[in-house]
LOLO-133887 format. One line per field, with one value per atom (N, C-alpha, C): atom name; y, z, x; residue number from 1; chain. Coordinates in Angstrom, 2 decimals, always signed. Example, Ala and Ser with C-alpha at 12.3 -4.5 7.8 and 13.67 -1.06 7.14 Angstrom:
2
atom	[N,CA,C,N,CA,C]
c2	[-5.69,-4.50,-3.30,-2.25,-1.06,+0.03]
c3	[+7.80,+7.80,+7.80,+7.08,+7.14,+7.87]
c1	[+13.19,+12.30,+13.20,+12.85,+13.67,+12.90]
nr	[1,1,1,2,2,2]
kette	[A,A,A,A,A,A]
***
This chain:
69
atom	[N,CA,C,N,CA,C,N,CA,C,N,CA,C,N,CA,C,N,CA,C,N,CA,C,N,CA,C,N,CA,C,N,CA,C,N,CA,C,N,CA,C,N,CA,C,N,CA,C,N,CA,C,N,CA,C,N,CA,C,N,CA,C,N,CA,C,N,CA,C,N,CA,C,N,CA,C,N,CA,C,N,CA,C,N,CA,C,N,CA,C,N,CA,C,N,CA,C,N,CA,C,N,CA,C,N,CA,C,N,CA,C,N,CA,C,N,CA,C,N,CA,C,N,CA,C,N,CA,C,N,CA,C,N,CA,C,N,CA,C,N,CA,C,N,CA,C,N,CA,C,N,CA,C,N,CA,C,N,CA,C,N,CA,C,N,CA,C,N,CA,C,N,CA,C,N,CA,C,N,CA,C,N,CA,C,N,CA,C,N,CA,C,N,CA,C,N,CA,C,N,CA,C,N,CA,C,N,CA,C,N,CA,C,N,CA,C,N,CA,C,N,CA,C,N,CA,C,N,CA,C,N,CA,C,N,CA,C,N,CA,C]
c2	[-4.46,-4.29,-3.82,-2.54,-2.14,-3.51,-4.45,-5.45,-6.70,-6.65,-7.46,-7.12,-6.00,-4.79,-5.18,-4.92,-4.95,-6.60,-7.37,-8.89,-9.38,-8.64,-9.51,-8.22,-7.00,-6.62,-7.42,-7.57,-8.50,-10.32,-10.64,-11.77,-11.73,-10.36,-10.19,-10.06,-9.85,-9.42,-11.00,-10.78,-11.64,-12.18,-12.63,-12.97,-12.40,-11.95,-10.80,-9.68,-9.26,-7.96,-7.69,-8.58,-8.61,-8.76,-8.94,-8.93,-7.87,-7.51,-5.74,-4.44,-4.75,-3.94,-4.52,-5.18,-5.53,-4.94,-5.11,-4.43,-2.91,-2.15,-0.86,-0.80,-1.00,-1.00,-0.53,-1.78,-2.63,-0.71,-0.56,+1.07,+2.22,+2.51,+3.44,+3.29,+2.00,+1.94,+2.29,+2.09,+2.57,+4.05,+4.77,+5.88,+6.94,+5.98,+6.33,+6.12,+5.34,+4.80,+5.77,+6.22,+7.35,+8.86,+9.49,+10.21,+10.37,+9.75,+9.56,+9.31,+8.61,+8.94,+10.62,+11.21,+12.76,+13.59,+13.26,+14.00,+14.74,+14.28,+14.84,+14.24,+13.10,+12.61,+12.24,+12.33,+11.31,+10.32,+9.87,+9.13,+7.72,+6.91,+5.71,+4.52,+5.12,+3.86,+4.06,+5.38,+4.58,+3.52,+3.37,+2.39,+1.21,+1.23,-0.34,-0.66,+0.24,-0.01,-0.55,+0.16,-0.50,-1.72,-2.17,-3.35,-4.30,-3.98,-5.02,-5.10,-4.20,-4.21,-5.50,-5.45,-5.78,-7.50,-7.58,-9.26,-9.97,-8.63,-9.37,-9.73,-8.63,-9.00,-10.26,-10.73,-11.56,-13.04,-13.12,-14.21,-14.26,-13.48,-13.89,-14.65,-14.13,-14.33,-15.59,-15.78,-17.63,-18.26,-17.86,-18.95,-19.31,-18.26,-18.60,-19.52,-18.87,-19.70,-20.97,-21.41,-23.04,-23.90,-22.80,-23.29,-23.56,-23.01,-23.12,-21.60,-20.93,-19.65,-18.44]
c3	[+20.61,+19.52,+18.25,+18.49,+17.16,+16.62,+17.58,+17.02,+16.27,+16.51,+15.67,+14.40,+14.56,+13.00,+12.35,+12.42,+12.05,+11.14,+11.86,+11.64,+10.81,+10.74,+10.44,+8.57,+8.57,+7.48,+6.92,+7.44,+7.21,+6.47,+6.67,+6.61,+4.93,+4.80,+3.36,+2.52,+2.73,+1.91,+1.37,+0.42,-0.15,+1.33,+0.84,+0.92,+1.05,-0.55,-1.01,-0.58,-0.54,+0.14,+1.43,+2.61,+4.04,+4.02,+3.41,+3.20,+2.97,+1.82,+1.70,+2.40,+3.39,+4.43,+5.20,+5.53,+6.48,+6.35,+4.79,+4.50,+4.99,+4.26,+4.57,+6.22,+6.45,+8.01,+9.15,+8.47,+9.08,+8.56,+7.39,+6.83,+7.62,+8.46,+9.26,+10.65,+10.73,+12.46,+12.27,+11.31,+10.73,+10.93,+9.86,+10.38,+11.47,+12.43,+13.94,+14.40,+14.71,+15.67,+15.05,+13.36,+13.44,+13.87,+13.80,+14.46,+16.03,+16.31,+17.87,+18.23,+17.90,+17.78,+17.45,+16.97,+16.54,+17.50,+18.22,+18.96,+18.37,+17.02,+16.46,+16.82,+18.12,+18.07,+19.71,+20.83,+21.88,+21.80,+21.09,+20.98,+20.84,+21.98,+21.61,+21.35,+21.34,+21.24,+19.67,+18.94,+17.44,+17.21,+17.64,+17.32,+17.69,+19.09,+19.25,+18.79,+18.45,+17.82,+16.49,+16.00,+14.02,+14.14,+15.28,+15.29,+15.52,+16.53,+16.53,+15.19,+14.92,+13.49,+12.34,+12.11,+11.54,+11.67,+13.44,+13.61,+13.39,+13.45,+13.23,+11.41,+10.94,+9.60,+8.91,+9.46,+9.19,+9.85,+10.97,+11.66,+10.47,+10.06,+8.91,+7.87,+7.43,+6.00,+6.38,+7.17,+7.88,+7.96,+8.02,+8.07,+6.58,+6.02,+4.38,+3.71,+4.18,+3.54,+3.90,+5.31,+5.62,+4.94,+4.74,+3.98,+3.03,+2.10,+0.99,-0.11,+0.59,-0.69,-1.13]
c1	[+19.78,+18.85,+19.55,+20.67,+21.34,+22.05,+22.46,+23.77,+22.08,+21.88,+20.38,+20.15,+19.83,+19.41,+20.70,+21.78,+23.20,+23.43,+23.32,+23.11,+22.37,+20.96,+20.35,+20.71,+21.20,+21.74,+22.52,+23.77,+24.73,+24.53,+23.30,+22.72,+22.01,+21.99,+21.33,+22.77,+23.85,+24.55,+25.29,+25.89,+27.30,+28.21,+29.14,+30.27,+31.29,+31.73,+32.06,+32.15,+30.74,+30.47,+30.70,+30.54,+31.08,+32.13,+33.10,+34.83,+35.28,+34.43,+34.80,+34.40,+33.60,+33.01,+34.62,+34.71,+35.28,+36.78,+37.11,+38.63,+38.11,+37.14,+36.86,+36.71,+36.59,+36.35,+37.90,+39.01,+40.00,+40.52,+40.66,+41.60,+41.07,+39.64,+39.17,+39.53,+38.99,+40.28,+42.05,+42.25,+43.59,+43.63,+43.16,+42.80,+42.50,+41.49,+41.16,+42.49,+43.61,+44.50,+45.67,+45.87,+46.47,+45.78,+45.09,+44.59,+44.84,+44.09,+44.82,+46.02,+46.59,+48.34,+48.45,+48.10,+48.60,+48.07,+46.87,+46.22,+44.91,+44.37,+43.04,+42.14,+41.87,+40.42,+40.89,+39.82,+39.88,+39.18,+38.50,+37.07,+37.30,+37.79,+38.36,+36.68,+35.84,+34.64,+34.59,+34.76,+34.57,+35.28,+36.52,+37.54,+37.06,+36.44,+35.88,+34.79,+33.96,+32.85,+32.88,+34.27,+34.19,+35.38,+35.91,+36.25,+35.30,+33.94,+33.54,+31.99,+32.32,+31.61,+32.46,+33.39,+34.54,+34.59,+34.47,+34.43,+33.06,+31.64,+30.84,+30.41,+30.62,+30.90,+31.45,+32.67,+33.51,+32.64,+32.50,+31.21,+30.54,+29.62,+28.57,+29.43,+30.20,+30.97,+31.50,+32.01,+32.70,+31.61,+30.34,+29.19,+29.02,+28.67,+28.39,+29.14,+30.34,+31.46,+30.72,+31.07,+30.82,+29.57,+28.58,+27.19,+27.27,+28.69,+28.64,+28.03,+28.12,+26.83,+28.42]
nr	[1,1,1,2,2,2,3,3,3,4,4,4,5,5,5,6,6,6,7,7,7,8,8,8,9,9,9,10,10,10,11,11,11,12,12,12,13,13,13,14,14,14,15,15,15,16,16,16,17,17,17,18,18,18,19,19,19,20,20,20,21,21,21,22,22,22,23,23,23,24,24,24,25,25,25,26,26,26,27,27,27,28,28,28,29,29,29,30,30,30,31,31,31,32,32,32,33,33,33,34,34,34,35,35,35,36,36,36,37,37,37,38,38,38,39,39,39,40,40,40,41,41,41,42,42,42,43,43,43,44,44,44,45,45,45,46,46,46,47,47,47,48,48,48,49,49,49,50,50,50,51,51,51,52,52,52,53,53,53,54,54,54,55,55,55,56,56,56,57,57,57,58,58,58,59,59,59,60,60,60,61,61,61,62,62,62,63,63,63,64,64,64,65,65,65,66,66,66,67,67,67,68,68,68,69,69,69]
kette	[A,A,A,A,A,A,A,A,A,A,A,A,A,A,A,A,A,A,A,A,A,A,A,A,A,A,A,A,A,A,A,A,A,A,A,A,A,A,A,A,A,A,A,A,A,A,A,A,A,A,A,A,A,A,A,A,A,A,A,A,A,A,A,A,A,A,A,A,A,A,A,A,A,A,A,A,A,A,A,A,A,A,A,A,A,A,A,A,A,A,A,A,A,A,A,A,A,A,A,A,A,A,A,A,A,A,A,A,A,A,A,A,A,A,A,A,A,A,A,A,A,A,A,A,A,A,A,A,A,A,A,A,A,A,A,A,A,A,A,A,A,A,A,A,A,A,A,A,A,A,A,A,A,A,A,A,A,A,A,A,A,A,A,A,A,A,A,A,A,A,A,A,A,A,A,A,A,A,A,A,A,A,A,A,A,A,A,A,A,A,A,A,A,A,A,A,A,A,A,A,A,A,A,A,A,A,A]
***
């Protein structure tokens, strides 16, 4: 149900704008994977969670593209 809500957000936005979620995104898993490297976080599901935030973002934005918008 959350990955729906998420989508069908994603579906309102740009192009543009899902690219740049997506860079912002790509620099926080960055973040998460240093962290954990140091030992400040165990929490490995944010990490998969804002990756797969990241690919679904990018899905939308590869559609638009193909549509043309």
């Amino acid at each position: 149900m959350k990955h729906e809500k998420q989508l069908t957000e994603f579906k309102g936005k740009t192009r543009a704008e899902l690219e740049k979620l997506a860079l912002e995104l790509r620099a926080k898993v960055w973040h998460y994977r240093i962290d954990l490297a140091a030992g400040k976080t165990k929490n490995i599901k944010e990490i998969q969670a804002a990756k797969k935030t990241i690919a679904r973002a990018l899905t939308v934005a590869s559609g638009l593209r193909i549509a043309g918008k």
